[in-house]
C-alpha positions in Angstrom: -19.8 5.8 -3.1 -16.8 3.5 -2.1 -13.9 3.9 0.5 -10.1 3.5 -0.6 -7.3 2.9 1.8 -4.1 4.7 0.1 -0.2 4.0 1.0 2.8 5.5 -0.1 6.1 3.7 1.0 9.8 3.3 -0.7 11.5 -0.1 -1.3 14.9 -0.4 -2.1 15.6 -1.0 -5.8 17.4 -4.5 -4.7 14.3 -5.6 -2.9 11.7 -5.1 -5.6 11.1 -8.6 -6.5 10.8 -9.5 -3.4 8.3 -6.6 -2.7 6.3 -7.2 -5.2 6.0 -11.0 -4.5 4.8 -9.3 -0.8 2.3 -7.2 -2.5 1.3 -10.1 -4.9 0.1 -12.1 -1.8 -1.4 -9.2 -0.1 -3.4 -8.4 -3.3 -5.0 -11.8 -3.3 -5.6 -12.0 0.2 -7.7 -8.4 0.6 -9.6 -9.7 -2.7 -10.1 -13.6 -1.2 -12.0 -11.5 1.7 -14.1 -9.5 -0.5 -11.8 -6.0 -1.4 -13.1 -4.7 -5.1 -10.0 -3.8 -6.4 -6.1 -4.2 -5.0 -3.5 -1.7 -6.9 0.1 -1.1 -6.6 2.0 1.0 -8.8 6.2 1.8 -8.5 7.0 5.3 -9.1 8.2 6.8 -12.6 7.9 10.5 -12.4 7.7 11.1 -8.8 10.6 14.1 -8.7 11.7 15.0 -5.1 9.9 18.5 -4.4 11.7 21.3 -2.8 9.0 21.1 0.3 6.6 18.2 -0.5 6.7 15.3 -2.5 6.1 11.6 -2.5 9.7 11.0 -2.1 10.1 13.5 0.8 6.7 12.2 2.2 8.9 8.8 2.9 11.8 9.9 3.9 13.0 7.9 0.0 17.2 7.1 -0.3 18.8 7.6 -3.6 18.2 4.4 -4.2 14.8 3.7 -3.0 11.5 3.4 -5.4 8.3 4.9 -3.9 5.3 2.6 -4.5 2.1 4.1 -4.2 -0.9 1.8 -3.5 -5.2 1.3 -2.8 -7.9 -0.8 -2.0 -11.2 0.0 -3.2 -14.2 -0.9 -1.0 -17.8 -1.1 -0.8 -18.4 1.1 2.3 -15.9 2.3 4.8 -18.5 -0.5 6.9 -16.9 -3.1 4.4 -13.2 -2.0 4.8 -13.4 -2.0 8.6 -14.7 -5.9 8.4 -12.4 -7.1 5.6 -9.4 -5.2 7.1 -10.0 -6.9 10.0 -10.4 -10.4 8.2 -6.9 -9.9 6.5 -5.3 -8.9 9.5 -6.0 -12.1 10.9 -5.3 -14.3 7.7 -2.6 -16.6 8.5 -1.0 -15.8 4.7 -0.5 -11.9 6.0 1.6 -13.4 9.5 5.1 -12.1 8.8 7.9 -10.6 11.0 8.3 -6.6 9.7 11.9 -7.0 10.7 12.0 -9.2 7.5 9.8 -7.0 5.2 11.2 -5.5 2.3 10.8 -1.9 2.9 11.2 0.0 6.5 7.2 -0.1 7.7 7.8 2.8 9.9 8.1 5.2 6.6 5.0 3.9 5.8 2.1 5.8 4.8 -1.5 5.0 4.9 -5.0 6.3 5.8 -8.6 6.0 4.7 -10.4 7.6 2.1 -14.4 9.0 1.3 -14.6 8.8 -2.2 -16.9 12.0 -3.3 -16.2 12.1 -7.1 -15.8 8.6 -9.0 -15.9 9.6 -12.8 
């Protein structure tokens, strides 16, 4: 079975573009170092829950999108060495001050696949 890294995170609806130009190069750069598949999708029915939610889960403003992500893997072996190959790549340097989204509302962790249908 494979391994998935998954992140949830809101953007601010007037960063977007830019976000998605972010995401864009990160896509390209876990796939140049092997990842099997790079997915980000915005939120369009993510209602805010009374005690959990996506939304609540990132502390999401009024006028924030959440964006919910993955990266498929061989092997949890795999991710370790290609996370650590992207991490390095000089296309992934930026400064998080200048990020489009706050990264400390980030979300992220790795995942055992059991069922794959």
């Amino acid at each position: 079975m494979s391994y998935v890294d998954g992140f949830v995170l809101a953007v601010p609806k007037k960063n977007i573009e830019a976000y998605k130009e972010m995401a864009r190069n990160a896509g390209q750069v876990w796939k140049d170092h092997g990842a099997l598949a790079y997915v980000e999708c915005m939120g369009d029915d993510v209602p805010k829950g009374e005690v959990t939610s996506f939304p609540r889960a990132v502390q999401a403003k009024e006028d924030e999108i959440v964006i919910f992500a993955w990266v498929v893997y061989r092997s949890r072996d795999q991710r370790d060495a290609i996370s650590k190959k992207v991490m390095e790549d000089p296309r992934m340097k930026s400064d998080p001050a200048q990020w489009p989204f706050d990264g400390k509302r980030l979300i992220y962790g790795g995942f055992d696949v059991f069922l794959d249908i």
